[in-house]
Structure formats: C-alpha cells, structure tokens
C-alpha positions in Angstrom: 200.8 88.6 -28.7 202.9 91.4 -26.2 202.0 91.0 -22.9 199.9 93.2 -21.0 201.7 96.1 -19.1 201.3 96.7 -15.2 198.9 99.5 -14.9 199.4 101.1 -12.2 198.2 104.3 -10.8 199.8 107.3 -12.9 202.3 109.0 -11.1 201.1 112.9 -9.9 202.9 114.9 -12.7 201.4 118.8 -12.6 202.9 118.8 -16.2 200.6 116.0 -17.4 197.4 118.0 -16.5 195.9 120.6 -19.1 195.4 124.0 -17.4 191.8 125.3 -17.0 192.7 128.2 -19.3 192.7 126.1 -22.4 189.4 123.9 -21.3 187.7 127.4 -21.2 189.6 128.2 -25.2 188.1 125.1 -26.0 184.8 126.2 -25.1 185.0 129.4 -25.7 183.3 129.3 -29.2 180.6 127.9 -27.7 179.9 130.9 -24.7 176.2 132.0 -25.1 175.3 129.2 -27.7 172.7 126.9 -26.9 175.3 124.3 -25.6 174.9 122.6 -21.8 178.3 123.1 -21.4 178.3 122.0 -17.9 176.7 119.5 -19.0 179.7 118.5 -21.5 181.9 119.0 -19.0 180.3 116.7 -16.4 179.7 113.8 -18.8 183.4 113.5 -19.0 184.3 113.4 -15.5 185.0 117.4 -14.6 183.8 119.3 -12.3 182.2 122.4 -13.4 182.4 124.7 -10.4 186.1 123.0 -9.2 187.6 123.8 -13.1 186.2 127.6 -12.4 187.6 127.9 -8.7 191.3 129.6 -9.2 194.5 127.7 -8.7 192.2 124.5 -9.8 195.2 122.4 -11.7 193.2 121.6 -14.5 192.0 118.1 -16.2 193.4 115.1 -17.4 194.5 114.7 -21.1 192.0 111.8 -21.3 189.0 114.6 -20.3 189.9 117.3 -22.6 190.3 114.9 -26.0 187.1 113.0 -24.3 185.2 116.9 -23.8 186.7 117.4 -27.7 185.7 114.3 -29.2 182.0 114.5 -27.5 181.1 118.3 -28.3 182.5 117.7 -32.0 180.3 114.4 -32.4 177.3 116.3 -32.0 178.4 119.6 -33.1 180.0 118.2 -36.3 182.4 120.7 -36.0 186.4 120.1 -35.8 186.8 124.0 -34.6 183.9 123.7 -32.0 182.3 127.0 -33.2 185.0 129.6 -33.5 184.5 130.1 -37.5 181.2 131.1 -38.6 180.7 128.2 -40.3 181.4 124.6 -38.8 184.7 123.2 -39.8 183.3 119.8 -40.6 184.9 116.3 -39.0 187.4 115.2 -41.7 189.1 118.7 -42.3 192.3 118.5 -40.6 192.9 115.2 -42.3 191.9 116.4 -45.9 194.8 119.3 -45.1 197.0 117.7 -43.6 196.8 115.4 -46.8 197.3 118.2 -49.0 200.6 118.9 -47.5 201.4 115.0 -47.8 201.2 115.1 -51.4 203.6 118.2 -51.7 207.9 117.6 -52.3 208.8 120.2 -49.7 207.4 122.7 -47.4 207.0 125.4 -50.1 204.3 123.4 -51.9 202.9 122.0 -49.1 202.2 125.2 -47.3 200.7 126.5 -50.0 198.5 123.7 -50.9 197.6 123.5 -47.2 196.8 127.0 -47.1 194.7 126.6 -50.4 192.6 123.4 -48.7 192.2 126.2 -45.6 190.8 128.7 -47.2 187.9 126.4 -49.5 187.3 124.7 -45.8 186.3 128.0 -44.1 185.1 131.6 -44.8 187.0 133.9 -41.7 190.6 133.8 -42.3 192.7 133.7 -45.3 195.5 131.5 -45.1 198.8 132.5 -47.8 202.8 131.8 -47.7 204.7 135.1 -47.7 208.2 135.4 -47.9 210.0 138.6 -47.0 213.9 138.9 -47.0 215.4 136.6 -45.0 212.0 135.1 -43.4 209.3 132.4 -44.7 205.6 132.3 -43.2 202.5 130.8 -43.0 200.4 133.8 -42.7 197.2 134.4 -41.5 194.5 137.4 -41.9 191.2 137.7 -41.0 189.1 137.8 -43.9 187.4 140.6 -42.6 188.8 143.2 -41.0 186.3 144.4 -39.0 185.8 141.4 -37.2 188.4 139.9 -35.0 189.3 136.3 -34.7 188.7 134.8 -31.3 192.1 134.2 -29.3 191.9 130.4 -28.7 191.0 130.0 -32.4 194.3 132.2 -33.3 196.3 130.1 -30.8 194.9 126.7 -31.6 195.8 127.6 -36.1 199.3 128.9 -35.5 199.9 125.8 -33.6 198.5 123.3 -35.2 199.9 124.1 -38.6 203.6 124.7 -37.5 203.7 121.1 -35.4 201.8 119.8 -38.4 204.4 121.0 -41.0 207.4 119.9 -38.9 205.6 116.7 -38.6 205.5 116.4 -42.3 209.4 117.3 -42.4 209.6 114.5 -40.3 212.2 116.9 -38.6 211.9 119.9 -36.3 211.2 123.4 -37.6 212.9 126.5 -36.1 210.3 129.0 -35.5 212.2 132.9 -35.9 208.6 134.3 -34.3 204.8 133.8 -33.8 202.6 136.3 -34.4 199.5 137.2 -32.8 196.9 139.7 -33.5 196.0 140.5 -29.5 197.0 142.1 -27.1 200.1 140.6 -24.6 198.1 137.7 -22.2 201.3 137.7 -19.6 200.8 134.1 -19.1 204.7 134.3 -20.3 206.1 131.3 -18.5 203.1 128.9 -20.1 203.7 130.4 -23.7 206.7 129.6 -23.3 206.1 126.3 -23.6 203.7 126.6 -26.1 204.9 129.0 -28.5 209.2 128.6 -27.8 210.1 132.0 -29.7 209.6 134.8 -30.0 205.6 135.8 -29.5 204.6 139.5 -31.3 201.6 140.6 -30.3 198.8 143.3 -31.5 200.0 142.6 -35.5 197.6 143.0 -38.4 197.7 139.2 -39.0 198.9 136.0 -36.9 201.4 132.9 -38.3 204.2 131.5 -37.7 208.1 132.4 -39.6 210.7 130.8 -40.1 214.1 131.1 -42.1 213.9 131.0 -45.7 216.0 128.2 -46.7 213.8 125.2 -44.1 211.2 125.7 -47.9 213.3 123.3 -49.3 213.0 120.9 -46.8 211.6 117.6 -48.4 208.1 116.2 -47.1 209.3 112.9 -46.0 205.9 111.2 -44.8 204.3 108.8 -46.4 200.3 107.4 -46.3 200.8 104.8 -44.0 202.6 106.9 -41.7 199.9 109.7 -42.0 197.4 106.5 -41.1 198.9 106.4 -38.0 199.3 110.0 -37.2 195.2 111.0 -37.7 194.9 107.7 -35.0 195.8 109.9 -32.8 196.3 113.0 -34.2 194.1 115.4 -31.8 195.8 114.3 -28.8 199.0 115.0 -30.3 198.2 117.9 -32.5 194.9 119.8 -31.4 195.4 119.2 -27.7 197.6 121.5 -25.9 201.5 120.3 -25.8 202.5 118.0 -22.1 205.7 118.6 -21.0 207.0 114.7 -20.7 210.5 116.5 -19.8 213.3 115.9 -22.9 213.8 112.3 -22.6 210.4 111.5 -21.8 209.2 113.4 -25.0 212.2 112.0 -27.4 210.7 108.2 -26.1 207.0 108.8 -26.2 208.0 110.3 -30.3 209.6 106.9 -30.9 206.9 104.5 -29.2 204.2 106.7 -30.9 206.2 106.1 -34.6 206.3 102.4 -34.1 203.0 101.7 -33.1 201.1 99.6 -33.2 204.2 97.8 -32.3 205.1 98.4 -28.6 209.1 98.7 -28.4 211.1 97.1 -25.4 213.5 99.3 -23.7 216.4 98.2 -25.4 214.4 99.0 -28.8 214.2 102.8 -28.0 217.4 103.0 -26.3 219.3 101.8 -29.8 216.4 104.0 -31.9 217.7 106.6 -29.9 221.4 105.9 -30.4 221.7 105.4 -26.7 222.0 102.5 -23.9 219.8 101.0 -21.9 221.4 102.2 -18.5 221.6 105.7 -20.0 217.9 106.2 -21.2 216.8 104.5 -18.1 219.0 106.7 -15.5 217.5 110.1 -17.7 213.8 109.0 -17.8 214.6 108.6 -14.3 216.0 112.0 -13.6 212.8 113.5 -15.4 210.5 111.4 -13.0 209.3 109.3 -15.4 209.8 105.9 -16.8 209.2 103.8 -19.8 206.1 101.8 -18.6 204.1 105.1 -17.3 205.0 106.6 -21.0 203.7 103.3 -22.7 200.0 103.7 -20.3 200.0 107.2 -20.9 200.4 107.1 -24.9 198.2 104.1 -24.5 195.2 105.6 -22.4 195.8 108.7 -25.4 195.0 105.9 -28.3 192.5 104.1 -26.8 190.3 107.4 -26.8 190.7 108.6 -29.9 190.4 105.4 -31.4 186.7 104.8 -29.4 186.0 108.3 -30.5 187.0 108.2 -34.0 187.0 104.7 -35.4 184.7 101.7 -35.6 187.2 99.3 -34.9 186.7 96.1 -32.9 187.4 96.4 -28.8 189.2 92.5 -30.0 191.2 94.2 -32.2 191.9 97.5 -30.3 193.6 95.5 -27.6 195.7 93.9 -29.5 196.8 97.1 -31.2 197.4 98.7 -27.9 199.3 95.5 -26.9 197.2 93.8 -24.5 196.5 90.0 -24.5 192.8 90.2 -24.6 189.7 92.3 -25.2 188.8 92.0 -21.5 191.8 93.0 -20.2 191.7 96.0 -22.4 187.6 96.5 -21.4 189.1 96.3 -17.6 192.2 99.1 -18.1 190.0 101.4 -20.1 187.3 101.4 -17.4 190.0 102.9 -14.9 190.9 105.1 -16.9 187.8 106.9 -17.5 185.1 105.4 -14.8 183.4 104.6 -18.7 182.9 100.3 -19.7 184.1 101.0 -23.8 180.5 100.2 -25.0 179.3 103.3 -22.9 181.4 105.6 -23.8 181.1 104.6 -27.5 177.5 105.0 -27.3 178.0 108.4 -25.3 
C-alpha cells in the first residue's frame, strides 16, 4: 500500500484562496430566501462578518466545495437557486454524459445543449455557427427577465472546461460573451475567462474557431468515473492558479488517480526530468508533495460529500496506509472527525 505523505502545514499561497466575490456568486441565488446563510457559512469554518470586511482574502477551496456540497444537500439543487426551478443533484453528470457519448464536439455540444435545456426552464442552450466562428450559445428564455451574473459566469465556464475536458485537449476560446454590463474586475477575469470578454450582448457563450467541431471526444466511462469524483472542485469551483508547472502536474496526478505517481512518474508523463520539473515547481513556489495534499484534501471532500464509500477504503484511494491515519489528516484539514462531517 503507498505510504502516507508528510502533511505538513500548506504553504501561504494568495492564489490558493477563493476571493469573497465568488463565495457571495455562490450565494447569491439564495439572497432574500429563507436560507441561514450565515449560518451555512459558519458551519464550514467562515467567518461571516471577516468574508464581508473589504480586502478579506477570501476562503479556502476546502470551505467553498464544503459551503457547496452542504447548501446543495439540503437544497437539492446543483445551481443553488439561480434557475427558477432547482437543478437537481445528478444534472451535471447526466450532461456531461451526453457529451461522452458524442464522436466530436459538434454532436456533443449539441446533445449537451439538448440534456440543458429538458434540465431547466430559463435559458436556452443551442450550437451556432457563423463564418469563421463555432459557439455554444446561450439566451434567456425569456427576454424580459435577466439571468443572474454568477449563474451566467458559472454556465459559460463550466461548459467550455467541460468540453475541452471531453477533447481531452485544450480549446481556444476566440471570445466569451456576457449579457452585463463591464465588472472591471479585469485582472481576475483574466484568469478566468483568458480571451476576449464582450459584454452587454443579447445572449452569453463561449466561441471558438470552426474547425476544433471536429475534434474527436476521446474520454471514456471510466475516465468520466473519475472526473465526477471530483468534478466540482475542478469544474464548478472557481479556477486556482497552481502557476504552469504546478497546474500541468496537479492535471497528471489527478488523471492517474487513484494511483499516486512518484516524481519521476510525472516528470517522464510530462516528457521532462526529474531535476527540471523539480527546479520549475520550485520557481513557482510549489512542490510535488503540497500538490499531492492539496489534490488530496480536494478528494477527500467531495468524496465525503458525494459518495457512500468506506473511510477504509477512502484512505487507501487517497494513498494513505490506514483509515486512522486518513481520520487524523482529514480532521486538520477541516477541524471536522469524517463521521461528523458526513452526518453534517
């Protein structure tokens, strides 16, 4: 069985930290409902009035998929109640298993976008090509009612990682579109969204270059298995910047899991040496063992949250040597035993 990694105390990395804007997205389809969303907040381990106070850095990735995974459990709601009817736990998968079963991106986007628009009533979801340009588009079904920002943020970026996740390769984005006004927040965006951003269109979607519909879909079902494990840390939640390397190596230990790769394993995976990925994960302030306890800490939620697997079999997936060992790492992590926050 691997041996268990040396957890130590996560470095202080401002880009591992979710900003307070997208913890108040999250919730903001919840504003005036009859939701204790202080309440929510404080059961995973944020402060309320600190998240609110400007220049606050923000909360941990293990709070925000812990604050997502606890409001949708009780809400039974994937989209946390920006549609007008709830977008029921098992949605993302069903679509993202309608693109699965498509040859290329043309089909798949359009049987995705046919799954979308049976799944909920506000936006109509549709391929459009135009010249030179390829897009999943997306209108609000009604005109006269305007789709909440965080919602319009949270599809457009979803689908595209989704489809270039299906590609198994990345894909180009020519331009988002938005349907609001300009936020200014340019330099986060950035990150977000890296092209162009249009705002105050008629609809909102992503485009890309014509020819990238041929690509082939080239996932399979295993593989999708062990992308829903942990696929709203890596797909809902709000991209981390792990710097280049760091990003290229937490890719290849989250394709091989739930084997743990040596150093040597990603280096040749990555057509590189040792010596070389070691002296750039260094450069970037990072290193292989605090990617492995991040991607690790990642899993171990959304597993608790989503699965009723064993905490005996858990550890072992997540490479440790025994359940208690496990019980012990995951109670640093959260302040949380694993039977408590199960139950919670």
């Amino acid at each position: 069985m691997a041996k268990d990694l040396n957890f130590t105390q996560p470095r202080e990395n401002p880009g591992a930290y979710i900003a307070p804007v997208f913890v108040f997205g999250l919730l903001s389809g919840l504003e005036g409902k009859d939701v204790d969303l202080d309440g929510y907040l404080r059961q995973v381990g944020i402060d309320p009035k600190a998240l609110r106070t400007p220049g606050d850095r923000g909360v941990t990735p293990i709070q925000y998929a812990a604050l997502f995974y606890a409001l949708m459990h009780d809400l039974k709601d994937e989209c946390l109640g920006l549609f007008s009817r709830p977008f029921k736990p098992g949605s993302f998968a069903l679509t993202a298993r309608e693109g699965l079963s498509a040859p290329d991106l043309r089909r798949a986007l359009k049987r995705m976008s046919s799954a979308l628009n049976l799944l909920q009533d506000d936006i109509v979801f549709s391929l459009q090509v135009n010249h030179q340009e390829a897009g999943l588009h997306m209108a609000p079904a009604n005109p006269a009612r305007d789709i909440p920002v965080f919602a319009q943020e949270t599809m457009v970026r979803v689908l595209w990682r989704l489809s270039a996740w299906l590609l198994n390769s990345p894909l180009p984005i020519r331009h988002f579109d938005f349907a609001y006004a300009d936020p200014g927040h340019h330099e986060m965006y950035q990150f977000i969204f890296p092209a162009t951003r249009r705002y105050q269109q008629d609809a909102f979607g992503f485009w890309f270059g014509i020819t990238e519909l041929q690509t082939p879909v080239s996932r399979d079902e295993p593989a999708l298995r062990t992308f829903l494990t942990d696929a709203y840390t890596q797909i809902i939640s709000p991209p981390r910047h792990f710097g280049h390397t760091g990003q290229k190596v937490r890719n290849c230990l989250m394709s091989s899991y739930p084997r743990w790769l040596t150093l040597e394993e990603v280096a040749d995976k990555l057509h590189t040496s040792s010596s070389s990925l070691q002296r750039h994960l260094t450069a970037e302030h990072t290193s292989l063992q605090w990617l492995k306890d991040d991607l690790r800490r990642d899993l171990a939620i959304s597993r608790l949250s989503s699965s009723n697997v064993s905490l005996v079999q858990l550890a072992s997936e997540l490479g440790f040597s025994d359940s208690p060992t496990f019980q012990r790492a995951f109670k640093r992590w959260t302040g949380q035993p694993c039977s408590v926050y199960r139950r919670n």
